[in-house]
N, C-alpha and C positions, 0 to 999 in steps of 0.2 A: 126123094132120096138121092138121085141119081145128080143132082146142084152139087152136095157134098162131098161126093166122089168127085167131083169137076174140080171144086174148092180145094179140099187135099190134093189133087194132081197137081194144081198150081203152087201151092203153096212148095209141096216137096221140088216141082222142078226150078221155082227161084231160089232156094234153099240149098240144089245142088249149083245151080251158075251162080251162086254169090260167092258160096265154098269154092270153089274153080277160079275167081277171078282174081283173086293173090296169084297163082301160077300161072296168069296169062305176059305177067313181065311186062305191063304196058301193051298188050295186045303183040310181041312179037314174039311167043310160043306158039304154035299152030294149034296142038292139040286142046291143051286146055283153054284156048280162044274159041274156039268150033264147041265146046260144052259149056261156054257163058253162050254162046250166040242159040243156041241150040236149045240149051235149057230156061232161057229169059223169052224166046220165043212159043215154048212151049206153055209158061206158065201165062204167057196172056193169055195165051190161045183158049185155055181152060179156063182162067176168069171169064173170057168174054163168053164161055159157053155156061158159065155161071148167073152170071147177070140176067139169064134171062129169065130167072126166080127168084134169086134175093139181091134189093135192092144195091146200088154201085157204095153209098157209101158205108152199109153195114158188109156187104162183102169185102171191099178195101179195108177195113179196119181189120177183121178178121185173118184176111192175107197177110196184110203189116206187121201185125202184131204176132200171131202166128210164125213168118218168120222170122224176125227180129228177134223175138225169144231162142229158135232152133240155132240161129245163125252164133247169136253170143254162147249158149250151149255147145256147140262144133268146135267154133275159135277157142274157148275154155280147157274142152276134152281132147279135142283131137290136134289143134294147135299151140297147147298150153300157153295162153293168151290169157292172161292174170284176173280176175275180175275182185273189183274192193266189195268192200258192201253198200253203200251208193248203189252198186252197178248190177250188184244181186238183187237188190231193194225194187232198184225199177223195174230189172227184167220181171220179177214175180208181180208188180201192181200191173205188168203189161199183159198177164198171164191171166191173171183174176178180170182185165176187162174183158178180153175175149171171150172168156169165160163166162160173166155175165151175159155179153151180147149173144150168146150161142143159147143160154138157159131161158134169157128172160124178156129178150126183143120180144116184141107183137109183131115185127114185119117180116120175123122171119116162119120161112114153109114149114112145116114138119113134114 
């Protein structure tokens, strides 16, 4: 149980250093550069504490996927950042694979 507590840690702290990397200005705003650096270092850090239960490329997918949906959700809500339906279309098939991969893998732990 405690892999998916690791896996959610990562996923939420790249999810905040990606949100934060628009107000880094090219990396020469201080603060919101020290919360990409911060928050991208955190999120491996919990993948790699991950990996030591489920396997690199079903956890990688689940991270990716995982944030790439939150991420286009954020820029959407919080940075009204347009999205067509193409772009709904794929965040939702991105949502259903993870989805799957979390319900119906055999490699992963319960």
């Amino acid at each position: 149980m405690q892999h998916w507590i690791y896996l959610s840690l990562a996923i939420v702290s790249e999810v905040i250093a990606t949100s934060a990397l628009r107000g880094t200005e090219g990396f020469t705003r201080l603060w919101p550069s020290l919360v990409v650096i911060v928050g991208y270092g955190a999120s491996f850090y919990f993948l790699s504490l991950t990996l030591r239960v489920i396997p690199v490329g079903v956890a990688y997918a689940i991270w990716c996927g995982a944030g790439m949906a939150l991420i286009a959700l954020i820029g959407w809500l919080v940075l009204q950042q347009p999205l067509d339906g193409p772009a709904i279309t794929g965040i939702l098939f991105i949502a259903v694979g993870v989805t799957v991969i979390i319900r119906y893998s055999g490699t992963l732990p319960t």
